[in-house]
N, C-alpha and C positions, 0 to 999 in steps of 0.2 A: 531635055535630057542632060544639057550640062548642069543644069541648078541640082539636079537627083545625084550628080557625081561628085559634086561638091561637101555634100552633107557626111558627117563624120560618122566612124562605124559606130557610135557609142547612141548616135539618135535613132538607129536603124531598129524597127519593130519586132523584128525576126531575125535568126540570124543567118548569113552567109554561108551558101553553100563551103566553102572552103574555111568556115568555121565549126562545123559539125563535129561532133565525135568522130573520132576514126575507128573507132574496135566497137565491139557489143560492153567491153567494162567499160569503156570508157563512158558510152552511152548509158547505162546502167546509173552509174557516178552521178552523170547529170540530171537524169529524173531524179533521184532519189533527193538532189538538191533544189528540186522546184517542189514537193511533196512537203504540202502544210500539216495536214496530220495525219495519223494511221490511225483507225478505229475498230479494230479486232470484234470478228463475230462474239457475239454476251449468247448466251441461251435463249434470250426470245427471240436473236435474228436469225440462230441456226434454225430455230424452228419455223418460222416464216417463210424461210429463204428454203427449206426442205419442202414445205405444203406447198407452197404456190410455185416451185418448180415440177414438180408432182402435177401440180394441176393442169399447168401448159402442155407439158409433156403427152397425156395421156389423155388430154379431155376434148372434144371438139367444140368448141366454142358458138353461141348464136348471143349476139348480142344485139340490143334492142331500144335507143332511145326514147321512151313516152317522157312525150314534154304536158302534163293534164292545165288546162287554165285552173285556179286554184284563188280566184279574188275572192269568191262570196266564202269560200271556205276558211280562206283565210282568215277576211275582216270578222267573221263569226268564231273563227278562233280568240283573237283578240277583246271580243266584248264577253266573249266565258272567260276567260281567263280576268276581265278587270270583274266580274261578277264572282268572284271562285272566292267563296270566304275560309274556305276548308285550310286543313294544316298546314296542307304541303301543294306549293305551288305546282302546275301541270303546265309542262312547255311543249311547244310544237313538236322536237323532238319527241316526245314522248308517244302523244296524240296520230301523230305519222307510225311509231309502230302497232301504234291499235290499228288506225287504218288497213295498215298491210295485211294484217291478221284475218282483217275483215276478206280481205282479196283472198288471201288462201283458204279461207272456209269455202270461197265460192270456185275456188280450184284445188282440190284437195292434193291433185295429181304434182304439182307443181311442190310439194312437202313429202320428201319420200328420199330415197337412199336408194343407189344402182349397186350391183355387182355384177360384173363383165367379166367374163376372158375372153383375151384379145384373142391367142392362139386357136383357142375353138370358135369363135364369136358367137358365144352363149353369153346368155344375161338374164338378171332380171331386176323389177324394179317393184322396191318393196313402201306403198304407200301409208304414211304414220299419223295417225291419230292424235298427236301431243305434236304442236307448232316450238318447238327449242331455236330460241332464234342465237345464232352466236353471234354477236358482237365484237365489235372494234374499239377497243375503250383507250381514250388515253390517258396517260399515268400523268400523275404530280410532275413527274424527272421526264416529263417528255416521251419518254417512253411508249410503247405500245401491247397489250394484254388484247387478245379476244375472249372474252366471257360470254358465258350458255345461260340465257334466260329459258328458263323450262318452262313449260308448261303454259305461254301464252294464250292459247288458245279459251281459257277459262277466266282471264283476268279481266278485271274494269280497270277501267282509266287510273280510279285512285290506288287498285291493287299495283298495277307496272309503277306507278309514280313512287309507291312506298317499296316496292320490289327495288328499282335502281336507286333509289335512295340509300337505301339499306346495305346494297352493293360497292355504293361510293364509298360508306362506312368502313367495309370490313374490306376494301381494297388498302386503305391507311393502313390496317395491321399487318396485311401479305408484305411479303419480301419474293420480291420478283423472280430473281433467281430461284429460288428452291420452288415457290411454286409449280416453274416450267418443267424442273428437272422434274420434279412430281408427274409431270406431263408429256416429260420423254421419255421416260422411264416405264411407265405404264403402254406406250407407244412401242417400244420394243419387246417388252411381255409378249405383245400381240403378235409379234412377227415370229420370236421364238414360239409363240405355240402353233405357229402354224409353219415348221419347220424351216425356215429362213434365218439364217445365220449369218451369212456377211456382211449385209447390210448394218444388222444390232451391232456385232464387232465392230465395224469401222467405227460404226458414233460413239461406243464407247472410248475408242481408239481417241478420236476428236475431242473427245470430253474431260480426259484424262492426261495426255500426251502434247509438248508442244506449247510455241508461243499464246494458240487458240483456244486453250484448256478454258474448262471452267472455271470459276473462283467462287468456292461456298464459305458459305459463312464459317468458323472455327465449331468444334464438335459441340461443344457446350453452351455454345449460342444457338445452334440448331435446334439441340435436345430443349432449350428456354423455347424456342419460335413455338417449335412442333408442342409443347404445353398450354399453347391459346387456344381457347377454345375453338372448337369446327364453326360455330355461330358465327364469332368475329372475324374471323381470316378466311381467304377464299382456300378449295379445295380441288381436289379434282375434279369432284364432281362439278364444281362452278366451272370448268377449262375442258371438259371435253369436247368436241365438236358437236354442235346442234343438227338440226333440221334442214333449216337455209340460214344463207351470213346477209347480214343486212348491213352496210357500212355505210353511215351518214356521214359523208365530206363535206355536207353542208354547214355541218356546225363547227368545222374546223375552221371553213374561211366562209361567212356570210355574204361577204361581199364578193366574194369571185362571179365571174358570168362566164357561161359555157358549161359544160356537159362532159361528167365522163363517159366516154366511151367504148373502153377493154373493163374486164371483170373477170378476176380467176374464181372459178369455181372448185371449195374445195370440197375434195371426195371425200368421204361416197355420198355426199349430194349430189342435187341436179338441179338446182335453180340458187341462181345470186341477185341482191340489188342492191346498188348505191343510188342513193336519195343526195342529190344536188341539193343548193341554196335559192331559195325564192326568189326568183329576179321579174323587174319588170319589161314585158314588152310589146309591141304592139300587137293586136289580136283583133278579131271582125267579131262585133255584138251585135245578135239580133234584137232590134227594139219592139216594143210591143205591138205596132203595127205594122210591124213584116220584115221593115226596111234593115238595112246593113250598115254600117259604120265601124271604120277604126278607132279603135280607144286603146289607152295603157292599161294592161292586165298582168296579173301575176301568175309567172310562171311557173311551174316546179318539175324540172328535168332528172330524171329517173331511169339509170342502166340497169335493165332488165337483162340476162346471161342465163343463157339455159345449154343445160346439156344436150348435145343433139342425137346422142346413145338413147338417150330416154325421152328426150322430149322435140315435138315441133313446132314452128313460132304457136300455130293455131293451140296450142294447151295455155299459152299463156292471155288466148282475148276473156276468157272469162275473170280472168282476173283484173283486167284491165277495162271491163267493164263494172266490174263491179266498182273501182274506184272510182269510174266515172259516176257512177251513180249518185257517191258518196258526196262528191262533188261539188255536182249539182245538187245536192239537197243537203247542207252543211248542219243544219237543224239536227241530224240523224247522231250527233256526236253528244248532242246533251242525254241521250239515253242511256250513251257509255257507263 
């Protein structure tokens, strides 16, 4: 105890109660001087930070770890891909959202859009023919864009691969900002016609007003942007919300190990997955004459997230059989 009372206030890690702020300004004062930067919502985090609180708020969550073994799948990825003499390389990612695709064909119910009221608890759940999967894309600047690939459900392998290809493309010509407002803007239409008025006003309020404001490009850069063609720049139609959101955090960090486990669902869907990074780990192989052993195998962890308004775990095994299937017989993907 005397060595602790020897040491000088200036070594001490925390400070002294009887060094604290005495008032709320005073305390105020002093955060404001430990505060490295202030980073003011841009249009895609109001937007973000609006749907996925949206989605907590209002959605009852089931979420669902499938960890599938994925070796033979894999290493057959790998030997198509060094045999792949075509234009355009095809990566796991890719390959993985054929996969899923394949899963929802064999659960159709899991691709669909709810409409609820809470106050009456009516609902219903309207199941969709066209698989639009939105995606998590990240930008040049770090940044973050969700883009709607339409109509997966009819695509091969080499169609998605020239599809986000082509996306990467004309994502270089968009300017982020205007796109979104393109996308909040069209977002509020929808509430004004459906007689909702405070809400639109506030964000306009937000968008317009304030340290938070938006900051658009000057008019006549606009009018140049808005002059590229619809081909090369994304649109609305590329940013409206899809079917189901697929977020691959595996390809952000490949070497991470663990498992997401929360997933907002955003409405009016009713199913979400994030596709983990391949890791390796131990798993029990059956040999050909019966016996069992541990070996390292590859695993690929998979947050499944369903709405529980509309759905119950049991909608999601056929889906989760059918990937087993796929699996197990990796072969099935050279017919993509």
């Amino acid at each position: 105890m005397d060595a602790v009372k020897t040491l000088p206030a200036s070594s001490m890690a925390f400070p002294r109660y009887h060094d604290l702020p005495a008032s709320k300004k005073e305390a105020r004062a002093e955060y404001k001087k430990r505060v490295t930067r202030t980073t003011r919502f841009g249009m895609q985090r109001k937007i973000v930070s609006h749907m996925t609180t949206e989605s907590w708020q209002n959605i009852p969550h089931v979420t669902f770890i499938y960890e599938p073994d994925v070796t033979e799948f894999f290493d057959a990825f790998k030997l198509m891909a060094e045999k792949n003499h075509t234009r355009n390389k095809i990566t796991f990612n890719t390959l993985m959202l054929r996969v899923i695709v394949e899963g929802l064909k064999a659960a159709p119910h899991l691709n669909g859009h709810i409409k609820y009221d809470h106050d009456f608890s009516t609902g219903k759940i309207e199941t969709l023919a066209n698989i639009d999967v939105s995606m998590p894309w990240i930008l040049p600047n770090g940044e973050m864009m969700t883009i709607n690939l339409h109509n997966c459900e009819g695509r091969s392998l080499d169609d998605l691969t020239d599809y986000i290809n082509d996306l990467a493309r004309r994502i270089n010509n968009t300017d982020l900002t205007e796109a979104m407002y393109e996308v909040s803007f069209d977002n509020m239409m929808g509430l004004l016609k459906k007689g909702k008025l405070g809400e639109p006003l506030r964000k306009v309020f937000g968008a317009k007003v304030g340290k938070s404001k938006i900051r658009r490009m000057p008019h006549s850069a606009r009018k140049e942007y808005k002059a590229i063609d619809t081909r090369d720049r994304l649109t609305l139609y590329d940013l409206q919300p899809g079917t189901i959101t697929i977020s691959n955090i595996g390809s952000i960090y490949r070497e991470q190990r663990g498992a997401l486990g929360l997933l907002e669902i955003i409405p009016p869907q009713i199913f979400a997955i994030a596709v983990g990074a391949v890791q390796e780990k131990p798993g029990v192989v059956t040999k050909e004459d019966g016996t069992k052993e541990i070996a390292v195998r590859k695993i690929l962890p998979l947050c499944l997230a369903l709405d529980h308004r509309a759905l119950d775990f049991g909608d999601a095994v056929p889906f989760m059989k059918r990937l087993d299937a796929i699996f197990a017989n990796p072969e099935e993907m050279y017919r993509w």
